[in-house]
mmCIF file of the C-alpha atoms, coordinates in Angstrom:
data_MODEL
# 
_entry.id   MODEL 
# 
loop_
_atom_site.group_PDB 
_atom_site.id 
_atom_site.type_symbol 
_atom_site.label_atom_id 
_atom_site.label_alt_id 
_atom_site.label_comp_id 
_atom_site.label_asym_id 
_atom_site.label_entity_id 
_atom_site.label_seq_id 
_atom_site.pdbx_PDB_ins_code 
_atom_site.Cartn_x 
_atom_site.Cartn_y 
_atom_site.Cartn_z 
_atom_site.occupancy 
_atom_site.B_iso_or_equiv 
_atom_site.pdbx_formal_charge 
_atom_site.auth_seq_id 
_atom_site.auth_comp_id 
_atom_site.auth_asym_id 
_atom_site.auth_atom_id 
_atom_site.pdbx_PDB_model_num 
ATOM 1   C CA . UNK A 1 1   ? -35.186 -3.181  25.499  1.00 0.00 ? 1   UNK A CA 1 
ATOM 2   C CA . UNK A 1 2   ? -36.506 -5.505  23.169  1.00 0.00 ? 2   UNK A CA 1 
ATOM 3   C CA . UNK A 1 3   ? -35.923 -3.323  20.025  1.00 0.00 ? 3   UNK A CA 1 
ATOM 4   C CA . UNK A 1 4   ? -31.914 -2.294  21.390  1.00 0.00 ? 4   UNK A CA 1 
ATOM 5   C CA . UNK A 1 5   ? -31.533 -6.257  21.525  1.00 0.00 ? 5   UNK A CA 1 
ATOM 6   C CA . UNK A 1 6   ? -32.924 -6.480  17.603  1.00 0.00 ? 6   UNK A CA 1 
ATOM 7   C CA . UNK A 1 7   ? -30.465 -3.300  16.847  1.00 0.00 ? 7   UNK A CA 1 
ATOM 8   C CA . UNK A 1 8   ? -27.378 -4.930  18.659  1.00 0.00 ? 8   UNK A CA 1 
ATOM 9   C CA . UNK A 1 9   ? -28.416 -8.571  16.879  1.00 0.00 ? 9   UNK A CA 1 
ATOM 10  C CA . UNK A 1 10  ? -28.483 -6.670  13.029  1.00 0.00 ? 10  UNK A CA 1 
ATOM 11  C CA . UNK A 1 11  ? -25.484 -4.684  14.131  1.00 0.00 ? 11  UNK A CA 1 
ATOM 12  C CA . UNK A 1 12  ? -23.705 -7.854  14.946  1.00 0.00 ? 12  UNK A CA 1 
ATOM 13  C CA . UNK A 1 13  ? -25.013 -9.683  11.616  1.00 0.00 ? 13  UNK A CA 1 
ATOM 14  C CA . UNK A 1 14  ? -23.816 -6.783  9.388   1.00 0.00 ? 14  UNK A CA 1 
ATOM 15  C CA . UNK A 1 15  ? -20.068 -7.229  11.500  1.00 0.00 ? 15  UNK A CA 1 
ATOM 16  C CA . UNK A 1 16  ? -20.089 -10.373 10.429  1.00 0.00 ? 16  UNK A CA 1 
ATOM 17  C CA . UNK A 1 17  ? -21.182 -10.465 6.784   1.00 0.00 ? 17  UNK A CA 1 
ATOM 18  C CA . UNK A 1 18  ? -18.987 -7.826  6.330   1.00 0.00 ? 18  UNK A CA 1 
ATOM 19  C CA . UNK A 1 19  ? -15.540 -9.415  8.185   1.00 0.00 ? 19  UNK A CA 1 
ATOM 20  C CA . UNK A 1 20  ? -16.485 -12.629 5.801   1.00 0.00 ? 20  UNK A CA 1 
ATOM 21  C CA . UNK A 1 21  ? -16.284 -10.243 2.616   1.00 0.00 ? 21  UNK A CA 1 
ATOM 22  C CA . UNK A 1 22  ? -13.101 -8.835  3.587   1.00 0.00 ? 22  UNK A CA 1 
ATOM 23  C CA . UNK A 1 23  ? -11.722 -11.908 4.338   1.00 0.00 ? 23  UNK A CA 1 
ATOM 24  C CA . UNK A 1 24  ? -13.062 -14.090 1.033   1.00 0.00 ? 24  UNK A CA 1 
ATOM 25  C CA . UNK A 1 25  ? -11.276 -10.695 -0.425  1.00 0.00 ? 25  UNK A CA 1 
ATOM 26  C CA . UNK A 1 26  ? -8.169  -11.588 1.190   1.00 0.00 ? 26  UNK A CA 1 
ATOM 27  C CA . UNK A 1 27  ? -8.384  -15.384 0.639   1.00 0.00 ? 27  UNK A CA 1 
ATOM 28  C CA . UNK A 1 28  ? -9.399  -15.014 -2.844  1.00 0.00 ? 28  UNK A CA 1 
ATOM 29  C CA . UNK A 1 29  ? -5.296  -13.609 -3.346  1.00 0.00 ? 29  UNK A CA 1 
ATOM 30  C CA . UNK A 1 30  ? -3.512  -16.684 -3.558  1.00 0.00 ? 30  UNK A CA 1 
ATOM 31  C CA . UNK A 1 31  ? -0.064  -14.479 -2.640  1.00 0.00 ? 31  UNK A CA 1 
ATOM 32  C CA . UNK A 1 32  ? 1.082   -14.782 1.148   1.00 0.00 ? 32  UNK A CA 1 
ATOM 33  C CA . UNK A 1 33  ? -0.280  -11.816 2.995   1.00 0.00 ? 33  UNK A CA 1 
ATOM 34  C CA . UNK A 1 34  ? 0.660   -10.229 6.226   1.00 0.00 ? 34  UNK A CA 1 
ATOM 35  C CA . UNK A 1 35  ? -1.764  -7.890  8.525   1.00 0.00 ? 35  UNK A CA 1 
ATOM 36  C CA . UNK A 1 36  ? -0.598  -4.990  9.757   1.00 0.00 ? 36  UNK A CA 1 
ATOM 37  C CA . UNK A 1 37  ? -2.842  -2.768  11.701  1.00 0.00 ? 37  UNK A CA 1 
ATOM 38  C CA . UNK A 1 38  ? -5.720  -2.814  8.983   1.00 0.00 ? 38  UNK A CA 1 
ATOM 39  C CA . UNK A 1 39  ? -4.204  -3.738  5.464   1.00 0.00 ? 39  UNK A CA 1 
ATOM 40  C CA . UNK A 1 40  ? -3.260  -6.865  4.473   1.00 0.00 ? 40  UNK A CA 1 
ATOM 41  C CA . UNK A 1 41  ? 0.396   -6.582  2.407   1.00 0.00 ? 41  UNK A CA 1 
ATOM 42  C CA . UNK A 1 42  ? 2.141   -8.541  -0.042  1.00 0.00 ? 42  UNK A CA 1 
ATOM 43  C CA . UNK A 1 43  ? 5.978   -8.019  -0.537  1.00 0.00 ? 43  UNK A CA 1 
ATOM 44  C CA . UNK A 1 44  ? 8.125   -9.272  -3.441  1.00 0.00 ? 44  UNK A CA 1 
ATOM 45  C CA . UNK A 1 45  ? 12.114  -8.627  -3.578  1.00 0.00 ? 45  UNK A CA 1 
ATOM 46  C CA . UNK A 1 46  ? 12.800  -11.888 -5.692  1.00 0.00 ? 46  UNK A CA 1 
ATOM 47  C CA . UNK A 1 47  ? 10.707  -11.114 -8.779  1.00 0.00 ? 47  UNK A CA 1 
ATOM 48  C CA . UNK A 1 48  ? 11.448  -7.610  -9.270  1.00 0.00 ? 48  UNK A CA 1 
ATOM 49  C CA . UNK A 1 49  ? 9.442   -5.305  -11.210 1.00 0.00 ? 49  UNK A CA 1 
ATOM 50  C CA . UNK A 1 50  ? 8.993   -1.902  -13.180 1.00 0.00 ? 50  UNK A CA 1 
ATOM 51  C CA . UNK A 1 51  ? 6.407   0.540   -11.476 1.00 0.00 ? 51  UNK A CA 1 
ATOM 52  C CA . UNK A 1 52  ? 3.620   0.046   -14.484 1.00 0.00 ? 52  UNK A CA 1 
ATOM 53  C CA . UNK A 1 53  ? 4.095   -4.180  -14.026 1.00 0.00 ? 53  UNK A CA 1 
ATOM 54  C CA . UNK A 1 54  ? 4.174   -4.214  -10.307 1.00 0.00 ? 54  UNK A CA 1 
ATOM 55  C CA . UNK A 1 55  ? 1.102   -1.947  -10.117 1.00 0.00 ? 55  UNK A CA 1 
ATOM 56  C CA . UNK A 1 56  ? -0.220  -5.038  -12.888 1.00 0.00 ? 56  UNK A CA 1 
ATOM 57  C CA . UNK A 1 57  ? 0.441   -7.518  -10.696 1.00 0.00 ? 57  UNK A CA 1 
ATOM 58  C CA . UNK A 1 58  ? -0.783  -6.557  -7.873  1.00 0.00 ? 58  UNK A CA 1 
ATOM 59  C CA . UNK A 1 59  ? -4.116  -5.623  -9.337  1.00 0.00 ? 59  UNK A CA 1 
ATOM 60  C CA . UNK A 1 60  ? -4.471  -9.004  -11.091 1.00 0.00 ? 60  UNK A CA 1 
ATOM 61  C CA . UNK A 1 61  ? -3.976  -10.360 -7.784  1.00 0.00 ? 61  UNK A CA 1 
ATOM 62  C CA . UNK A 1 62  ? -6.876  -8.592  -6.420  1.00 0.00 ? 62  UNK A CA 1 
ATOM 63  C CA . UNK A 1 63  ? -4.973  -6.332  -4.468  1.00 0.00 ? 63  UNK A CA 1 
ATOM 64  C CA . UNK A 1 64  ? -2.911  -2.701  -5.086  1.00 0.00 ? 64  UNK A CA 1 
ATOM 65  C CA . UNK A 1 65  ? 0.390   -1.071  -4.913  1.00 0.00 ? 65  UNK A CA 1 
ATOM 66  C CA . UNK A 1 66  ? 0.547   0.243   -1.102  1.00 0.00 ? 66  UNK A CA 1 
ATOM 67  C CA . UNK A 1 67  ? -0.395  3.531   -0.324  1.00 0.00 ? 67  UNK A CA 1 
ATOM 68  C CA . UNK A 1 68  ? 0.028   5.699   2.223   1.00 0.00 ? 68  UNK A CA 1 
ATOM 69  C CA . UNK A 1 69  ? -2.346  7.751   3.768   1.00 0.00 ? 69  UNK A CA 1 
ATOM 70  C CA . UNK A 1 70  ? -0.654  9.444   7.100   1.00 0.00 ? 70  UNK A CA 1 
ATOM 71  C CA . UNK A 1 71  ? 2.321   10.186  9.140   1.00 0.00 ? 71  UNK A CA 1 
ATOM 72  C CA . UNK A 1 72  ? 0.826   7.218   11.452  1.00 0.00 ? 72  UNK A CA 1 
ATOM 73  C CA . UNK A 1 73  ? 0.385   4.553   8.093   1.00 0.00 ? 73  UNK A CA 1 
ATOM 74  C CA . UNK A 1 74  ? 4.192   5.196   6.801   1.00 0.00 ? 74  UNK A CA 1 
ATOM 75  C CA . UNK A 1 75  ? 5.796   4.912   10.173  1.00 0.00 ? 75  UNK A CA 1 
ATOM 76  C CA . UNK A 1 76  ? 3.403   1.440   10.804  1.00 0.00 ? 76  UNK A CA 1 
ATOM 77  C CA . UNK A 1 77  ? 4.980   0.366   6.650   1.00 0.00 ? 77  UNK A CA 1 
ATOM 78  C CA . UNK A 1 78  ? 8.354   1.491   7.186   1.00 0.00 ? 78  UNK A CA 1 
ATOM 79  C CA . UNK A 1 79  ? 8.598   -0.780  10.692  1.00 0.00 ? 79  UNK A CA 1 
ATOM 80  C CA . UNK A 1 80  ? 6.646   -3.196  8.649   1.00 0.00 ? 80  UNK A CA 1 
ATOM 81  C CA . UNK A 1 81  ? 9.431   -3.484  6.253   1.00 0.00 ? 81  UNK A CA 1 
ATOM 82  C CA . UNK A 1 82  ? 12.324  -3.312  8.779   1.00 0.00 ? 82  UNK A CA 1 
ATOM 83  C CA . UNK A 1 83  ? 11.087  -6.213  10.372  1.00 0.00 ? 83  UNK A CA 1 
ATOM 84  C CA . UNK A 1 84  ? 10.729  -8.371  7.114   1.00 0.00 ? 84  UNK A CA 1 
ATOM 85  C CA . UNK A 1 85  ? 14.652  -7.785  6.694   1.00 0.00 ? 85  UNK A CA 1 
ATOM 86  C CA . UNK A 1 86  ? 14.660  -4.671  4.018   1.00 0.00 ? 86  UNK A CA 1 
ATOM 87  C CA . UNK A 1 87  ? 17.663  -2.538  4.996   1.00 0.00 ? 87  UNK A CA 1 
ATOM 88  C CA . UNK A 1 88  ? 18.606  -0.722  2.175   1.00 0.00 ? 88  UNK A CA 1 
ATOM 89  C CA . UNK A 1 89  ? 16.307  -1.741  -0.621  1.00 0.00 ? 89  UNK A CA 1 
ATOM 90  C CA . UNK A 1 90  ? 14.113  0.475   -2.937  1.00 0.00 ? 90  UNK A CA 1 
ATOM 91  C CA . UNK A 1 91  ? 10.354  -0.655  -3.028  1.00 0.00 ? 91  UNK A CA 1 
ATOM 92  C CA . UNK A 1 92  ? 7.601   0.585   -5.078  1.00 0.00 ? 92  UNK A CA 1 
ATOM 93  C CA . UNK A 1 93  ? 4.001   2.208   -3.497  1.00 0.00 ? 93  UNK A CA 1 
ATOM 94  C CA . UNK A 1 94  ? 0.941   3.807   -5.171  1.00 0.00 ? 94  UNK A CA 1 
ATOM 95  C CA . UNK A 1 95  ? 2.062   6.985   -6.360  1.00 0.00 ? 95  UNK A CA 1 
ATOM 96  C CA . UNK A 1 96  ? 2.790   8.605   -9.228  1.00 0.00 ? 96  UNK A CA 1 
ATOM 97  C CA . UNK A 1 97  ? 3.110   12.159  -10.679 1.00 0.00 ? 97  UNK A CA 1 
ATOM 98  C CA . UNK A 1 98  ? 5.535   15.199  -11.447 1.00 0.00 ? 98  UNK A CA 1 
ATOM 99  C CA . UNK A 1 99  ? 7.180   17.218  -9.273  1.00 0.00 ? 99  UNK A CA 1 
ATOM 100 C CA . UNK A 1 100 ? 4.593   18.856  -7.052  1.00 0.00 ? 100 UNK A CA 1 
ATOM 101 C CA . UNK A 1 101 ? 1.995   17.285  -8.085  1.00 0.00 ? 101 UNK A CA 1 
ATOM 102 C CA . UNK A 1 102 ? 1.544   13.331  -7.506  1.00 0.00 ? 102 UNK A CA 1 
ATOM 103 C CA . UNK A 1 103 ? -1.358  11.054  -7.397  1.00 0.00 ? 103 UNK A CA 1 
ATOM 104 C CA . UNK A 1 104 ? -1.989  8.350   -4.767  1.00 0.00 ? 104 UNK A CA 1 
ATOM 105 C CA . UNK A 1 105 ? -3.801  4.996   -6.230  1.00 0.00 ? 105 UNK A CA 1 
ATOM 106 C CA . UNK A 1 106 ? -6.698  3.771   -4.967  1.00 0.00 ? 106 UNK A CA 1 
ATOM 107 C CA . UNK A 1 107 ? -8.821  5.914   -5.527  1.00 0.00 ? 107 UNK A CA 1 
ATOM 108 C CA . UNK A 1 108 ? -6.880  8.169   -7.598  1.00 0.00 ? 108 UNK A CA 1 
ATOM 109 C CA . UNK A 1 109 ? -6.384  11.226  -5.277  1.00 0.00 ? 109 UNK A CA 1 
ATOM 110 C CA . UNK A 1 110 ? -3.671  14.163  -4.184  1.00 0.00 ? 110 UNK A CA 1 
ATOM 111 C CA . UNK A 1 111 ? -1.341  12.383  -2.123  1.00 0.00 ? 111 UNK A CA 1 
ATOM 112 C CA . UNK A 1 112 ? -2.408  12.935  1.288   1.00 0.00 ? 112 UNK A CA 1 
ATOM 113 C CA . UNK A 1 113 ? 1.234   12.494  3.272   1.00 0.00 ? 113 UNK A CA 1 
ATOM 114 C CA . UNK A 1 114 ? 4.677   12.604  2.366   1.00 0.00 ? 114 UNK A CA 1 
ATOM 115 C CA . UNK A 1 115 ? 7.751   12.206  3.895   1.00 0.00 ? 115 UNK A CA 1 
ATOM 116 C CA . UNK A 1 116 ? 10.353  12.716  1.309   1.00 0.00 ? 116 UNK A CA 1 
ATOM 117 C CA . UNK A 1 117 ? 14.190  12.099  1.508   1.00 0.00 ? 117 UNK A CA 1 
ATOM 118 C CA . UNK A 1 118 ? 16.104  15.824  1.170   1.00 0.00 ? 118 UNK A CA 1 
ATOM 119 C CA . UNK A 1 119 ? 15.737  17.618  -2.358  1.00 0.00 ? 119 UNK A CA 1 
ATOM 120 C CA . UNK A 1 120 ? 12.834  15.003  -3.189  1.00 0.00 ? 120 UNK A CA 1 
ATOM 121 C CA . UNK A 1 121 ? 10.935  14.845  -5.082  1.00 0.00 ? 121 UNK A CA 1 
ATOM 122 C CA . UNK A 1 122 ? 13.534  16.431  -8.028  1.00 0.00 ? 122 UNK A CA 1 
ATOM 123 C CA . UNK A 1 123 ? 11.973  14.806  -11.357 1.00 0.00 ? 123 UNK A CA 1 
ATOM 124 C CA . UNK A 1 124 ? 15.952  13.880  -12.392 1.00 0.00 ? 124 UNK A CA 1 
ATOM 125 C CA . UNK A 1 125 ? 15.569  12.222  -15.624 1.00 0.00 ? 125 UNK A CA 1 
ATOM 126 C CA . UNK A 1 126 ? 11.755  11.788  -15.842 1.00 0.00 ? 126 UNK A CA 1 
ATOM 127 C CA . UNK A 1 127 ? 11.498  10.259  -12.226 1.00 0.00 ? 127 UNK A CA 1 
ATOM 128 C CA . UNK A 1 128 ? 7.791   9.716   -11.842 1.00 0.00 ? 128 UNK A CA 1 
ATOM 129 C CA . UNK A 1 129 ? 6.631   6.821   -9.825  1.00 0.00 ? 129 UNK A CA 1 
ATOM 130 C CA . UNK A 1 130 ? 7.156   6.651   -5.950  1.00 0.00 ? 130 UNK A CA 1 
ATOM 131 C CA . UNK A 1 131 ? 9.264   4.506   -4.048  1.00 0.00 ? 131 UNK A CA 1 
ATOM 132 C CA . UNK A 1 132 ? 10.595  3.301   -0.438  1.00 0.00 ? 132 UNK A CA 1 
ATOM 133 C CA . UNK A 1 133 ? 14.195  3.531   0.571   1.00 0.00 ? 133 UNK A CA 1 
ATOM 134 C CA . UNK A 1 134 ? 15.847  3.525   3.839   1.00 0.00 ? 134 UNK A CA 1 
ATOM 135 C CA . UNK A 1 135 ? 18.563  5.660   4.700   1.00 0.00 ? 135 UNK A CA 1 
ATOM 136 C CA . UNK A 1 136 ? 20.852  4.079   7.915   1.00 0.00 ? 136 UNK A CA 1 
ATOM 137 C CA . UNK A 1 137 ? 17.603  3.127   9.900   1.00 0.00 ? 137 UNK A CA 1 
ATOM 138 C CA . UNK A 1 138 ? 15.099  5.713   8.971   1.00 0.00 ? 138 UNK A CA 1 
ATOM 139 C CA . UNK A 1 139 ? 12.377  5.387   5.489   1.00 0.00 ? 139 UNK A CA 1 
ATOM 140 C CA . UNK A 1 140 ? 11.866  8.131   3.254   1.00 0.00 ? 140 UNK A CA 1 
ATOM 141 C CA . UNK A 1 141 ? 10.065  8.630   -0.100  1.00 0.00 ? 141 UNK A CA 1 
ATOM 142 C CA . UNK A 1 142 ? 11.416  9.503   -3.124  1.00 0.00 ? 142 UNK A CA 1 
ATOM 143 C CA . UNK A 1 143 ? 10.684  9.624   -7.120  1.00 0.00 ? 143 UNK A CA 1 
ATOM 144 C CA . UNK A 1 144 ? 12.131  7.366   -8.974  1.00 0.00 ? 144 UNK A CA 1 
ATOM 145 C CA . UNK A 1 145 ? 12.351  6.049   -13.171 1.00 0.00 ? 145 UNK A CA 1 
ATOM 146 C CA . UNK A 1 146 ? 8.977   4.067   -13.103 1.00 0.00 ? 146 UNK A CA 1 
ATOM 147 C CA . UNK A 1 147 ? 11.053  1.773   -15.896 1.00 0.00 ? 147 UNK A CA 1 
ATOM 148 C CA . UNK A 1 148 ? 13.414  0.515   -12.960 1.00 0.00 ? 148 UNK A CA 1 
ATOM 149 C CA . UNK A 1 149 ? 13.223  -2.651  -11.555 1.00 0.00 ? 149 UNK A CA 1 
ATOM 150 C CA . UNK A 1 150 ? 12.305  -2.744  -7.960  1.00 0.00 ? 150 UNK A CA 1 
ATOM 151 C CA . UNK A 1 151 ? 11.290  -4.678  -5.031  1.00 0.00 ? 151 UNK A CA 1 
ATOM 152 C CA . UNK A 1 152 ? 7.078   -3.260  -4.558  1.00 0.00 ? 152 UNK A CA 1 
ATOM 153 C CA . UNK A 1 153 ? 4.638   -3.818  -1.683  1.00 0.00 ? 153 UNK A CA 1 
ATOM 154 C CA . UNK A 1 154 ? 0.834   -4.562  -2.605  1.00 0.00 ? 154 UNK A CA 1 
ATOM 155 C CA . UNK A 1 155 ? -1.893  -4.056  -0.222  1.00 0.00 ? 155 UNK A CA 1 
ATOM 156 C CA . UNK A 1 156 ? -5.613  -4.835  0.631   1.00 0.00 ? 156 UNK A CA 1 
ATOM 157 C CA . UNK A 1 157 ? -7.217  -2.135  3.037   1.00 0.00 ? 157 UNK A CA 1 
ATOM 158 C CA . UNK A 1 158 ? -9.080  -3.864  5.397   1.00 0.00 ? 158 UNK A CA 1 
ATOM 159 C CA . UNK A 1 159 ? -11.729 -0.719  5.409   1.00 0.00 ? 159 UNK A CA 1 
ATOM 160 C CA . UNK A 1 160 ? -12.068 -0.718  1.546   1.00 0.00 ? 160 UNK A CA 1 
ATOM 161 C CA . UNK A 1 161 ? -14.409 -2.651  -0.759  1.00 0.00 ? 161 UNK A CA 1 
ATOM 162 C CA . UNK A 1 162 ? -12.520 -3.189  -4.092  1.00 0.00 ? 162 UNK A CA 1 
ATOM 163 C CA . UNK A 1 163 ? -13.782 -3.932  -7.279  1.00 0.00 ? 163 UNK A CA 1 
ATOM 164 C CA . UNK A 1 164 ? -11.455 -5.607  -10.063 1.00 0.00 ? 164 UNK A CA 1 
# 
């Protein structure tokens, strides 16, 4: 008994110390930040930005483009950004790559989901970043000129320790 009460007392003191780190993680980003389910996000639509700077910014900010690991994580974004207003705006995320074969940030990886718009992704005129857009009231991905300026969405994963 004694030794389950020492286990559930470390346990508890590891929660802790490790909720603080995420959180001084969070806090050290002096950009407003939202939680939804376990990332923290950033959204800009003022200051609109090319792929490369946006992916800058948000990694001098301590944080990185959005990424999107599941069916379940792009459904919880997409209602994310309907809520904050975004009807028919294009937004940067953390992809990038050629036509069959694209790269999610974060760690660099094969992009693990995808719901792309119809013919997408089609590479037209060296389209190779990855962006938002909503179509009437549903989101879809798409590729997209990574020179464009768009609206972009930076995250902090809750789960994920990063190092700048």
């Amino acid at each position: 008994m004694q030794s389950l009460t020492i286990s559930l007392a470390l346990v508890a003191i590891l929660l802790v110390v490790t909720l603080q780190v995420h959180l001084s993680q969070a806090i050290n980003c002096t950009l407003p930040l939202t939680k939804v389910g376990e990332k923290f996000y950033f959204v800009e639509s003022k200051a609109k930005k090319s792929w490369y700077d946006a992916n800058a910014y948000c990694i001098s900010n301590g944080l990185q483009l959005a990424n999107v690991e599941s069916e379940y994580k792009f459904n919880e974004l997409a209602d994310f950004l309907s809520t904050m207003g975004y009807r028919s705006d294009w937004v940067w995320i953390g992809a990038i790559g050629r036509q069959g074969s694209w790269l999610q940030f974060g760690p660099a990886r094969r992009l693990p989901y995808a719901n792309w718009y119809i013919s997408q992704p089609d590479n037209l005129n060296s389209e190779n970043c990855m962006n938002l857009y909503r179509i009437s009231e549903k989101w879809y991905m798409n590729d997209y000129s990574c020179r464009t300026a768009l609206s972009y969405i930076c995250e902090i994963d809750d789960s994920r320790t990063y190092i700048n």
